[in-house]
MARMIKE-211875 format. One record per residue (C-alpha): x negated, y negated, z negated. Coordinates in steps of 0.05 Angstrom, whole numbers, plus 5000, padded with zeros to 4 digits. Layout:
residues N
XYZ/...
END
This chain:
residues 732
394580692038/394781142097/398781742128/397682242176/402382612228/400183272217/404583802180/404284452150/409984772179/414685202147/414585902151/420186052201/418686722207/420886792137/427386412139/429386752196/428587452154/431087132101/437186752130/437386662195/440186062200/442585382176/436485062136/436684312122/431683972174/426283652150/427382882147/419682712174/414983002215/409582562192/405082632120/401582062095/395381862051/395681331998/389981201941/391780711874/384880351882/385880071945/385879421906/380278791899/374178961876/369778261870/363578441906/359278161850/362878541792/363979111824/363979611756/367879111720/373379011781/373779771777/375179871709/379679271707/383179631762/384880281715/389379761680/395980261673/400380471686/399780521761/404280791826/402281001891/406381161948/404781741992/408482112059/413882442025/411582301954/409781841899/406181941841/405381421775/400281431718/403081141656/399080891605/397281481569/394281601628/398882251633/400382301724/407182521740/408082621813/415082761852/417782881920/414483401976/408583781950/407283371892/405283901832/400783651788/395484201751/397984351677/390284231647/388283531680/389183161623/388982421618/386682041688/385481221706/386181371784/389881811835/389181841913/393782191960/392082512024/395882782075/396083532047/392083391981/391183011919/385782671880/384582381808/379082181766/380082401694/378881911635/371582211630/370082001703/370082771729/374582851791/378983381795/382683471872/387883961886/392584301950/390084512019/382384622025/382184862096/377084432102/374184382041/377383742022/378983881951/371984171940/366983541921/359283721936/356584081874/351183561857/357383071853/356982641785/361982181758/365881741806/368281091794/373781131858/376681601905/380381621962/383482142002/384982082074/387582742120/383583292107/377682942073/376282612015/370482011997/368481791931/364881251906/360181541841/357081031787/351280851824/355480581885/353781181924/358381331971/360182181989/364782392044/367483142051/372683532086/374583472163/369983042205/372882942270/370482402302/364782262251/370282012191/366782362141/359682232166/357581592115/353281172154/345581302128/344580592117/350580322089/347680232018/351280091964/358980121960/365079821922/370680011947/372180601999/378380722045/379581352078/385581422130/387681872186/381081882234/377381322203/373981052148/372280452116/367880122066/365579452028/358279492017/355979091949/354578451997/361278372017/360578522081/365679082113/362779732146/367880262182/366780822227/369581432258/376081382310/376080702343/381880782379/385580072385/379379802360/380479952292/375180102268/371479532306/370678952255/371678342274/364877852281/368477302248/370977712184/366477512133/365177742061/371778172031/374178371975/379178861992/379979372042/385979792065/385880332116/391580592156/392381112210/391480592266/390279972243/386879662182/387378962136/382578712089/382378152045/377277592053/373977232003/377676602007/383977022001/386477052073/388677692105/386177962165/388778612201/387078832266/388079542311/394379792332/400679292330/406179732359/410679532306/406978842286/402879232227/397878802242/401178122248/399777762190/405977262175/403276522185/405376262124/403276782080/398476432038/392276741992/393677491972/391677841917/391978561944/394078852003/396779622026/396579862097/402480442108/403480802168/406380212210/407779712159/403779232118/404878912046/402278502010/401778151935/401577321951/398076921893/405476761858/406177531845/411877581903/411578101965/411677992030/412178642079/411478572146/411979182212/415879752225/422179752185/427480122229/432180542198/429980672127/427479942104/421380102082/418579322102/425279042075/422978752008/428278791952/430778121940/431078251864/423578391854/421077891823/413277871818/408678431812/402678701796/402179311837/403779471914/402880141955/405380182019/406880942043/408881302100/415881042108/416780852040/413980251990/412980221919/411579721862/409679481793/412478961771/409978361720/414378671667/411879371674/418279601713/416880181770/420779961834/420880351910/425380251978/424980562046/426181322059/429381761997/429482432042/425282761977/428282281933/420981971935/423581241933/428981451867/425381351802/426681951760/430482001698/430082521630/434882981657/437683031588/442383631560/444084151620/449984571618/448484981682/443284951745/441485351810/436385421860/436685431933/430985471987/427784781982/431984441928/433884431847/441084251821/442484211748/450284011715/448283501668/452683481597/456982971630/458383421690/453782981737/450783261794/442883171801/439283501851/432083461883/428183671942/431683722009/439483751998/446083612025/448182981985/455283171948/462482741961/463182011930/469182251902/466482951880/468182741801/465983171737/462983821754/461484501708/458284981757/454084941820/451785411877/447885201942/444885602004/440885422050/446685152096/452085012043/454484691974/459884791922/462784581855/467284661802/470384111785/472684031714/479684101738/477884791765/478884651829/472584791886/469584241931/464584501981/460484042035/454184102082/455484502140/461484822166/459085152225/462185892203/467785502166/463785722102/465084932077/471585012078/475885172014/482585412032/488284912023/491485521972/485385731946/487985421863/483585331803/476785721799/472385971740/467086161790/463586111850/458086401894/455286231961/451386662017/448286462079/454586252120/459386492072/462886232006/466686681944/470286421890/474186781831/480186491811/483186371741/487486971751/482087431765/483587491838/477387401896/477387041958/471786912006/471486552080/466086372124/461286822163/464487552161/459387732213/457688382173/463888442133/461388022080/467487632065/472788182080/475388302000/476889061999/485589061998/484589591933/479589131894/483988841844/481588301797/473788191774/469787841730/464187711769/462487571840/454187531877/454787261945/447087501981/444987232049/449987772079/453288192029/457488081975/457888411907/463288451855/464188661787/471488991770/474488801706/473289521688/466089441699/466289791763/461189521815/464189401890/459189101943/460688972016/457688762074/450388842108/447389552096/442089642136/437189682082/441689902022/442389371987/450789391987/450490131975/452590191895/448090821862/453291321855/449191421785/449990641761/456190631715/459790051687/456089401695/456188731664/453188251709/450888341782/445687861823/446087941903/439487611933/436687602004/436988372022/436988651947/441488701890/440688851822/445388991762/445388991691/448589601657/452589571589/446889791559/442389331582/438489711636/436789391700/437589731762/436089481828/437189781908/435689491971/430189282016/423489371979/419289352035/413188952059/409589051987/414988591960/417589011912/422688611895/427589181879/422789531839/424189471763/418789621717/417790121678/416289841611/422089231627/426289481570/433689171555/435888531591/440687981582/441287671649/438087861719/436587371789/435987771854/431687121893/429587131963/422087641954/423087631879/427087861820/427587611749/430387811694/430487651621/429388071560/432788181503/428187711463/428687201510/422387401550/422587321619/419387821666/418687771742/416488171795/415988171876/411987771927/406288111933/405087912006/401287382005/405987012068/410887062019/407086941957/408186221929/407486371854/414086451852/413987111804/408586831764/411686611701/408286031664/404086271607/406885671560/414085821580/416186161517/424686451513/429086251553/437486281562/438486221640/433986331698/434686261777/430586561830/431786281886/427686421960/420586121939/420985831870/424185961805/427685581755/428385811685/432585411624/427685481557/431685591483/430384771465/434784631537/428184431581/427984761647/420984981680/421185121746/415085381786/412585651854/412985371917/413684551915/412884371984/418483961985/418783781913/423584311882/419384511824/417983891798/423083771749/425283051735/422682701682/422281881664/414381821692/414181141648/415381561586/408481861538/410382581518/407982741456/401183001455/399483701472/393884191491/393584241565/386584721572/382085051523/375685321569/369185631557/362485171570/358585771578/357686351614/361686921596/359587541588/354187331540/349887491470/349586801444/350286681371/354186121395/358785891448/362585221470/369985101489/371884481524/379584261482/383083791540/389483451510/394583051553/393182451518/387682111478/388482401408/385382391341/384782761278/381683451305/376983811268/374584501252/380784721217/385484601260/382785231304/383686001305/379086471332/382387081366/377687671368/377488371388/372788931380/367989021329/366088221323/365888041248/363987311218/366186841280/367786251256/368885511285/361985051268/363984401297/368483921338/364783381383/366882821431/374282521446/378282201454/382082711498/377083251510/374183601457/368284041455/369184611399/362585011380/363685691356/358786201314/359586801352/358387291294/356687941294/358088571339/361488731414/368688411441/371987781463/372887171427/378986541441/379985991417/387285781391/390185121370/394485241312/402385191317/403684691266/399684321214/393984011246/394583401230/393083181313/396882521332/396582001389/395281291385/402481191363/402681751312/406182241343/403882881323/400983471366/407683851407/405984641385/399385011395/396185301447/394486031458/392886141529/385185891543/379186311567/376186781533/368387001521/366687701524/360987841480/355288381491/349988551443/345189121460/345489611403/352589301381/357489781363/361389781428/369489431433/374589961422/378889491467/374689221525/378788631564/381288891635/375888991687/370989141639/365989801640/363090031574/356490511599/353991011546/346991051558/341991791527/337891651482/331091831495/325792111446/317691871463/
END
């Protein structure tokens, strides 16, 4: 496993626009690189070492991540950047690289995801099925089933260049600026940055069976099963404990070392300062598994239990848990929290951790400098900073039934309907008008504050620059109210949304559709709005600049109604009808991926339906590739729909081929001009998993074929994009 130091940095620009001030740090400067097959690959059984190796489920430990594959082979990844693509489908292994990810699916394909400045994430196009992968920073190498070894991506000092006569290969390691690899011989071949010698092996190595790279020094496993490490030993990485003994795998982190001894126990050994990462737990017990990360470690164990110590700053080293029934949830810049049905606090990504004594909470607001709750009592508890006194509840302050939280500034309404606000009153934002009287609602924004009168009167205060506390003289009686960044929307009695404020930059943000229709509930976010419809739709809008673009306003196609949503600066949270919450957009430091046991098989559902052909075409028949997130069984012809438009008549599904996860379906195009898709039905298929469970709702969102026929009549509906050219007919 390996690391690098290199960051993408966040986008201060933005934050200081946005905010201006009091972000959580970052907790590390550093990313790191960590791949699952690091492990012993006998030299003489190479392919069968391999595919003993996809045993699952599996856990590696990254920079600020970990991910786990369980033994569906379903990947579940959490902490910084660690999204995972909705249509990959069952894998058997996943790498980690510094600012990227890598997996081979059950089907041997590999599928890499993130940054691609330099082409990391795209594999040459000749590439065939791999049998191991590893991703270092900023490049990627890949072992295919003829033990031909690839390298792509960044090639500074020659780390990607494969030496032309290495030959066949077993196993590969990539790290930070260098590279190595076991050839099928045994012997061990690195290259690239030799700087502490580490890339020099030693004369008197011998035949290995195990190699692991990190970003300055690297260990491998001899034959007889003694370690040897050598490069850099700032922090005595490389100083193999004498009594040690045989090993069965070993895991090189950023300046530590671990190891699995022949007994099953660990033994860790290098830099350990501070957050313990090299501090084994003493409870343990033997595993099977060991990944050693950037500043944390992570394990299997014997009994199938997933185990990690060191840094938590992204909760990377906390296994999740099912969140379970939610009563209420927000989102702030870089972080999630949800009120569980107990009134437990759970948050994620970067966040100020709450009191030991907070107790039982019902509501929750956060900022980028501040946090608050209700406790069941009613009474508020605030903590993170204080600098503009905005953590500070006054001693008088009584019971609450809500709060809301700016920048640098905190407002709560009491149980009698009064409002009070302190903090940051640099543009009047927490100066309550004298003649307000009582409210029902209050929307704290980044500088301005916004309240609704119990008569349904709308009041907003504060920063004005850009009109976004200047109430429409037209707006009327409202019913809820959401302050963001520099925009504010509000939801009349009759359900119309109106919005006012900055709408500059192409944002849009303050520009409510047209065709938006009634809503229910509206979130004014940092670039973004959303708000959701009567039926339950949700509908969001903003970001068009791309340097503020993170996805945020995309919603999900699969996400169906929803009862609550939250916008927040670069991501969005959004509470579905059957109490899960989706959350999407930017992930950088994990606060879109929701929690979720990664142990735990969900039941079986369609992840991808995709064409096999090209589209447009005139075949009389066309393929669709049917990826489920789990092996399944029990699919056959009538358990699809065809959706068609235009003048196609007689399409029909022919056949179903291959499995166990990915299906291909063949489909008689018929007769005439449109598009064709390819829909899983809702209910009734009769698709289970290995354990019976049966197939968790259809699937309407694959790609479609557009059909041409010359002399066709043409499609009364062509899709989007599409140009229908009348052409004379002419007489000879």
């Amino acid at each position: 496993m390996h690391w690098n130091t290199v960051r993408i940095a966040t986008t201060l620009l933005t934050l200081v626009i946005l905010l201006a001030t009091g972000i959580p740090a970052a907790m590390s400067s550093a990313a790191a690189v960590s791949h699952v097959t690091d492990a012993v690959l006998p030299v003489n059984q190479a392919q069968q070492a391999i595919e003993a190796q996809s045993a699952l489920p599996q856990i590696v430990a990254g920079a600020n991540r970990t991910c786990v594959i369980n033994s569906a082979g379903q990947l579940y990844c959490w902490g910084a950047s660690s999204t995972v693509p909705d249509d990959l489908g069952p894998i058997t292994q996943v790498s980690l690289g510094s600012d990227h990810i890598c997996a081979i699916t059950d089907t041997g394909d590999l599928r890499c995801w993130g940054d691609n400045t330099y082409g990391q994430i795209t594999p040459p196009v000749d590439q065939g099925s791999v049998v191991q992968v590893s991703a270092g920073v900023r490049y990627t190498c890949a072992i295919d089933r003829a033990a031909t070894l690839r390298c792509w991506g960044r090639n500074e000092s020659g780390k990607a260049t494969v030496p032309v006569d290495i030959g066949a290969v077993v196993q590969v390691s990539a790290g930070s600026d260098h590279t190595c690899a076991i050839k099928s011989d045994g012997t061990l071949r690195c290259w690239g940055n030799n700087g502490s010698n580490k890339a020099a092996v030693p004369s008197n190595l011998g035949t290995v069976t195990q190699v692991s790279v990190g970003d300055y020094h690297t260990c491998a496993i001899r034959t007889d099963g003694a370690v040897r490490c050598w490069g850099n030993n700032w922090y005595g990485q490389t100083g193999v404990p004498a009594d040690l003994g045989p090993v069965s795998r070993i895991s090189a982190g950023v300046a530590h070392t671990c190891a699995i001894r022949s007994d099953g126990s660990v033994r860790c050994w290098g830099r350990n300062e501070g957050d313990g990462r090299a501090i084994v737990p003493g409870d343990l017990g033997p595993v099977s598994q060991i990944s050693a990360g950037l500043t944390h470690t992570c394990a299997v164990t014997t009994g199938g239990a997933l185990r990690c110590w060191g840094s938590n700053a992204y909760r990377q080293s906390t296994i999740p848990e099912n969140l379970g029934p939610i009563t209420h949830f927000t989102v702030g810049i870089f972080s999630t929290c949800v009120v569980k049905s107990d009134g437990t606090l759970y948050c994620w990504g970067p966040f100020y951790p709450p009191p030991n004594d907070l107790g039982p909470i019902t509501r929750i607001a956060t900022s980028s400098t501040h946090v608050c709750g209700i406790r069941t009592d009613g009474f508020l508890r605030c903590w993170g900073s204080n600098a503009a006194g905005q953590s500070t509840v006054p001693n008088d302050l009584g019971p609450v039934r809500q709060v809301s939280i700016g920048n640098e500034h905190t407002c709560a309404v009491k149980t009698d309907d009064t409002l009070r606000c302190w903090g940051s009153n640099s543009r009047g934002q927490a100066a309550v008008p004298g003649d307000l009287g009582p409210v029902s609602q209050v929307s704290a924004g980044s500088a301005h504050t916004c309240a609704i009168k119990i008569d349904g009167t709308l009041r907003c205060c504060g920063e004005n620059f850009d009109g976004r506390a200047a109430v429409p003289n037209d707006l009327g009686p409202v019913s809820q109210v959401s302050a963001g960044s520099a925009h504010t929307c509000a939801i009349k009695i009759d359900g119309t949304l109106r919005c006012w404020g900055s709408n500059w930059d192409s944002r849009e943000a303050a520009a409510v559709p047209n065709d938006l229709g009634p809503v229910t509930q509206v979130s004014a976010g940092g670039f973004h709005t959303c708000a959701i419809k009567s039926d339950g739709a949700l509908r969001c809008w903003g970001t068009r600049n791309w340097f503020y673009n993170y996805g945020q306003a995309i919603v999900p196609a699969s996400l169906g109604p929803v009862t609550q949503v939250s916008a927040g600066v670069f991501h969005t949270c959004a509470l579905r009808t059957d109490g899960i919450l989706r959350c999407w957009g930017g992930n950088g430091e994990g606060e879109s991926t929701v929690p979720r046991n990664p142990l735990e098989v969900s039941a079986p559902m369609v992840v991808a339906i995709a064409r096999t052909d090209r589209s447009p075409t005139s075949a009389t028949s066309v393929g669709f590739r049917v990826t489920f997130s789990q092996a399944v069984t029990g699919v056959d012809p009538s358990d699809f729909i065809l959706t068609t438009t235009g003048s196609i008549r007689g399409a029909s599904v022919v056949s179903v081929t291959g499995g166990p996860a990915r299906y291909v379906v063949t489909v008689n195009t018929g007769s005439g001009r449109g598009t064709i898709r390819l829909d899983v039905k809702d209910s009734g298929t009769g698709i289970t998993d290995s354990a019976g469970s049966p197939l968790d709702g259809g699937f309407t969102n694959g790609q479609v074929y557009v059909i041409e026929r010359p002399g066709a009549d043409p499609d009364p509906n062509p899709p989007p994009g599409s140009l229908t050219v009348y052409l004379p007919l002419v007489m000879r």
